[in-house]
C-alpha positions as CSV (number, residue, x, y, z in Angstrom):
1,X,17.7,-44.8,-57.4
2,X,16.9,-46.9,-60.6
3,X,18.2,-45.9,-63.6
4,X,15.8,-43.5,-66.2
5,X,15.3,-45.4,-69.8
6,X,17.3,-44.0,-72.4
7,X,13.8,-42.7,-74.3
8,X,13.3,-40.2,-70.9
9,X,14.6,-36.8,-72.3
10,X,12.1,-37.4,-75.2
11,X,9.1,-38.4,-73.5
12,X,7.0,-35.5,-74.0
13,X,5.7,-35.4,-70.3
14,X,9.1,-35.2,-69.2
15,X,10.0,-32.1,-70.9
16,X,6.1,-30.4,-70.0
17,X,7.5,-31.0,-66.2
18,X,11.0,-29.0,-66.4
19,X,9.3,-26.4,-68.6
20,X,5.9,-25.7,-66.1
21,X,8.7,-25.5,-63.1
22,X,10.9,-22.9,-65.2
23,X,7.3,-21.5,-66.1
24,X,6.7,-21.3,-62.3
25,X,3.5,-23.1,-63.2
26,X,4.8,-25.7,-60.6
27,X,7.2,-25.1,-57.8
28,X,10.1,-27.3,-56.2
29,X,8.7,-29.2,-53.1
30,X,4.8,-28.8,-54.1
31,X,2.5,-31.5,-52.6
32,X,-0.5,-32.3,-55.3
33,X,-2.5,-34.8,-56.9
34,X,-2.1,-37.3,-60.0
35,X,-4.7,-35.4,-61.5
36,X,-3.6,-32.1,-60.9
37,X,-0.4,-32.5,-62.2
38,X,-1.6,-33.9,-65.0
39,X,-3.6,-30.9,-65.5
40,X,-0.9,-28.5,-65.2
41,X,1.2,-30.7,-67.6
42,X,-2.0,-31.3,-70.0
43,X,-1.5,-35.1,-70.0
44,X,-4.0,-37.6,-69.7
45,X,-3.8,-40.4,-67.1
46,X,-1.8,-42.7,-69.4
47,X,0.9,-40.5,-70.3
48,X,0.7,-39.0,-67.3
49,X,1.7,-42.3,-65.3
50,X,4.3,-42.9,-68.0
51,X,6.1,-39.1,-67.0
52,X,5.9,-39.8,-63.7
53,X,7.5,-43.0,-63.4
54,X,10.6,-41.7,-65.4
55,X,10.7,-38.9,-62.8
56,X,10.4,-41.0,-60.2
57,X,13.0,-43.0,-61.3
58,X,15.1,-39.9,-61.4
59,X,14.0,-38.7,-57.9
60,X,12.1,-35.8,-59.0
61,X,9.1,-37.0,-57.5
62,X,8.3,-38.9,-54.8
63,X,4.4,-40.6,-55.4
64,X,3.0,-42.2,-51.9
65,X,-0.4,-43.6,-52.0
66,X,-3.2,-41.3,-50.4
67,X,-0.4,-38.6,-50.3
68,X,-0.2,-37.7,-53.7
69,X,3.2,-36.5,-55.9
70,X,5.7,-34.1,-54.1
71,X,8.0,-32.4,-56.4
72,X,11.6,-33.1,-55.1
73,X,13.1,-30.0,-53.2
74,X,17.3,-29.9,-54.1
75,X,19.5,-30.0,-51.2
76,X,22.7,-28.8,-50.5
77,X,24.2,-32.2,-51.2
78,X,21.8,-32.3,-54.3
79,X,23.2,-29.1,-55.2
80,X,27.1,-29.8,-54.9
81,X,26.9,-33.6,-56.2
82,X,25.2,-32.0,-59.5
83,X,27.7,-29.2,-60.0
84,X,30.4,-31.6,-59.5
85,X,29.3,-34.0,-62.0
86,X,28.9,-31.1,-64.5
87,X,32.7,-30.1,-63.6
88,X,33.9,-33.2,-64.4
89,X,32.2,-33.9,-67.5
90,X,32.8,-29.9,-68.5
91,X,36.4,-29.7,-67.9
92,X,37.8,-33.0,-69.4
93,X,35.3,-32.2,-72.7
94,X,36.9,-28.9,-72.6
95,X,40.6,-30.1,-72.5
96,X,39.6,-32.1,-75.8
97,X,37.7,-29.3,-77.3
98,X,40.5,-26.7,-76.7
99,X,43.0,-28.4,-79.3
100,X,40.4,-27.8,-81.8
101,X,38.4,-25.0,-81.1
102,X,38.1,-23.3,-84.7
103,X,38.8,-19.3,-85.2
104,X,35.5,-19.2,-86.5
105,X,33.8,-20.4,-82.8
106,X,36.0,-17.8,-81.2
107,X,34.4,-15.5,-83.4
108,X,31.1,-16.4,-83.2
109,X,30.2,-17.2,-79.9
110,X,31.8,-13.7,-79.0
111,X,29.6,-11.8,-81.4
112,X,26.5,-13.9,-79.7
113,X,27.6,-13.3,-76.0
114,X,28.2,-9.9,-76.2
115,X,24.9,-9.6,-78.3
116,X,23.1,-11.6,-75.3
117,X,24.7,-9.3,-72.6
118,X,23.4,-6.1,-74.3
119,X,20.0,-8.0,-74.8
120,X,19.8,-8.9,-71.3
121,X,20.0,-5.0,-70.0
122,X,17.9,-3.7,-72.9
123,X,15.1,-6.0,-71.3
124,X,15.8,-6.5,-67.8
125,X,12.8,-8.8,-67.3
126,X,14.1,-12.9,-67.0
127,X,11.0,-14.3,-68.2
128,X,11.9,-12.5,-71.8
129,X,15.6,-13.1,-72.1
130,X,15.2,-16.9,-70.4
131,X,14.7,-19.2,-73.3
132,X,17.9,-17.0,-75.5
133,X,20.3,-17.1,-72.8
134,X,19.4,-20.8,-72.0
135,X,20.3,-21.3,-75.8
136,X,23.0,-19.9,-75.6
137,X,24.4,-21.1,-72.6
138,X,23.8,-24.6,-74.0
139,X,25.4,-24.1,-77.5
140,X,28.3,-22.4,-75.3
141,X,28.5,-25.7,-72.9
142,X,27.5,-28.1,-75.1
143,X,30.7,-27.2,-77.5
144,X,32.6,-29.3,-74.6
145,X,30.8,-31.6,-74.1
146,X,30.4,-32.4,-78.0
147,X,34.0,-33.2,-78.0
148,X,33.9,-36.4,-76.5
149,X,31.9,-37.5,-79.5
150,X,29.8,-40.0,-77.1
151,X,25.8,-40.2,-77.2
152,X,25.8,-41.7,-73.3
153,X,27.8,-38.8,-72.0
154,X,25.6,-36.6,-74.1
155,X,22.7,-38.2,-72.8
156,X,23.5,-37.8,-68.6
157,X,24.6,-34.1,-69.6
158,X,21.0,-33.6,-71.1
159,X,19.7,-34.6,-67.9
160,X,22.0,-32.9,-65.7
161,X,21.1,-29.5,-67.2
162,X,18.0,-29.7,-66.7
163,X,18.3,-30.3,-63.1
164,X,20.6,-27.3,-63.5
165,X,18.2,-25.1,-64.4
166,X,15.8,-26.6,-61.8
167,X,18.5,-25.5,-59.1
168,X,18.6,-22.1,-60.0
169,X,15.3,-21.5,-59.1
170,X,15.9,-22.4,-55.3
171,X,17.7,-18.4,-55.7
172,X,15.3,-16.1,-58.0
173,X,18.3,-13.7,-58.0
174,X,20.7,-16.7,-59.6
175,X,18.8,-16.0,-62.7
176,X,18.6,-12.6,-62.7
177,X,20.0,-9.6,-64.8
178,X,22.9,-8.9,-62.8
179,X,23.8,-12.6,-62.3
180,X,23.3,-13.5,-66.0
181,X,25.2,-11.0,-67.1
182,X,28.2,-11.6,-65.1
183,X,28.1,-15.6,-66.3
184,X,27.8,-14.5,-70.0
185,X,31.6,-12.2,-69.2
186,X,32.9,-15.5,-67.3
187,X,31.9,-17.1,-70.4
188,X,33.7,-14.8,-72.3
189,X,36.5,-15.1,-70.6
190,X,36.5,-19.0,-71.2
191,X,36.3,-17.8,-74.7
192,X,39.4,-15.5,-74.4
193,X,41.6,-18.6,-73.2
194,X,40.1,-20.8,-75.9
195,X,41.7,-18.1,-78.0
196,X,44.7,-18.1,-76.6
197,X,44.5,-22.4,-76.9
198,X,45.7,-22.5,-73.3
199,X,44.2,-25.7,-72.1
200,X,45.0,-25.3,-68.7
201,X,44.1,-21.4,-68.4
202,X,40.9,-22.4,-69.9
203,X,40.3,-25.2,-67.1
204,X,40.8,-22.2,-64.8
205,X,38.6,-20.1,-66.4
206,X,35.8,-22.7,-66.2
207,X,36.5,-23.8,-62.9
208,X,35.6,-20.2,-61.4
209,X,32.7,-19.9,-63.6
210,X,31.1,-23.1,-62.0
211,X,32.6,-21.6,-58.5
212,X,30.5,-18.2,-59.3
213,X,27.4,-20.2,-60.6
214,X,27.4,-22.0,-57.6
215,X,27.6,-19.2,-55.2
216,X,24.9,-17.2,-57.5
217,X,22.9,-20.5,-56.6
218,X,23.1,-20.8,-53.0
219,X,23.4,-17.1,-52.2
């Protein structure tokens, strides 16, 4: 696979292709057209060819002449290489971030995931609640991954959670309100370590998080 160019995650086709598959306005393994993706997307042909290469190169899409664009469709290989990538990159960022973590993130991200957990209930509908929790959970992750201080690891994590979010939708009940609700208490468990500044109990915490995400995933 070649490499995507550093400029990817700000390209604004990019972006318009994760959000129209989170929108369900496109749908993993869909067969179309150049121009209908384009459509969908609201690009014109130039930027349109630009998005698609960088997803290409990324192995989003697969473009065959006379065939058309075919949105990639996540394995189970996919699936497991991504999640293990994330745990690396999550668990050493939060070994780093637990001999800082300030009273006043403990605090905070408390307050906000036990706001978020009544939210989601109140609700109960995912297309409402998706865009806070998906805040939320990337403030809550991001905190790690932040601790390594390092724009290229920043950069592959942006990527990765998008392709995240892109795996969740092979289960609809992955993002659903049960489901959410019990990854915002795993998260505040995670928080309840961090409190405790037990690096190791925290390493736990997150490793059975990613365990439960994963099995919320792949049913």
């Amino acid at each position: 696979m070649k490499a995507a160019v550093k400029g990817d995650i700000q390209n604004a086709g990019y972006v318009a292709f994760f959000d129209a598959l989170l929108d369900r306005r496109l749908t993993l393994g869909q067969k179309l057209t150049q121009e209908e993706l384009g459509a969908v997307l609201g690009l014109s042909l130039s930027p349109m060819r630009e998005a698609t290469t960088l997803l290409e190169a990324e192995g989003l899409v697969a473009v065959r002449r006379r065939i058309g664009i075919t949105i990639f469709y996540p394995d189970v290989k996919f699936v497991r290489d991504t999640f293990q990538l994330r745990s690396f990159l999550e668990r050493e960022g939060l070994r780093r971030f637990a001999r800082t973590v300030s009273r006043g993130w403990i605090d905070k991200t408390r307050a906000a995931h036990e706001a978020i957990i009544d939210y989601v209930r109140k609700v109960d509908d995912e297309p409402t609640y998706r865009q806070p929790v998906k805040t939320l959970e990337a403030e809550f992750h991001g905190s790690f991954i932040g601790a390594f201080d390092n724009d290229e690891v920043s950069l592959i994590y942006t990527r990765l959670q998008r392709k995240m979010y892109l795996i969740r939708l092979l289960n609809p009940e992955a993002v659903g309100t049960a489901s959410t609700v019990q990854a915002m208490r795993e998260h505040l468990a995670l928080v309840d370590a961090l409190e405790q500044r037990d690096a190791d109990l925290a390493d736990e915490t997150l490793e059975r998080h990613f365990k439960g995400v994963l099995h919320r995933t792949l049913g």
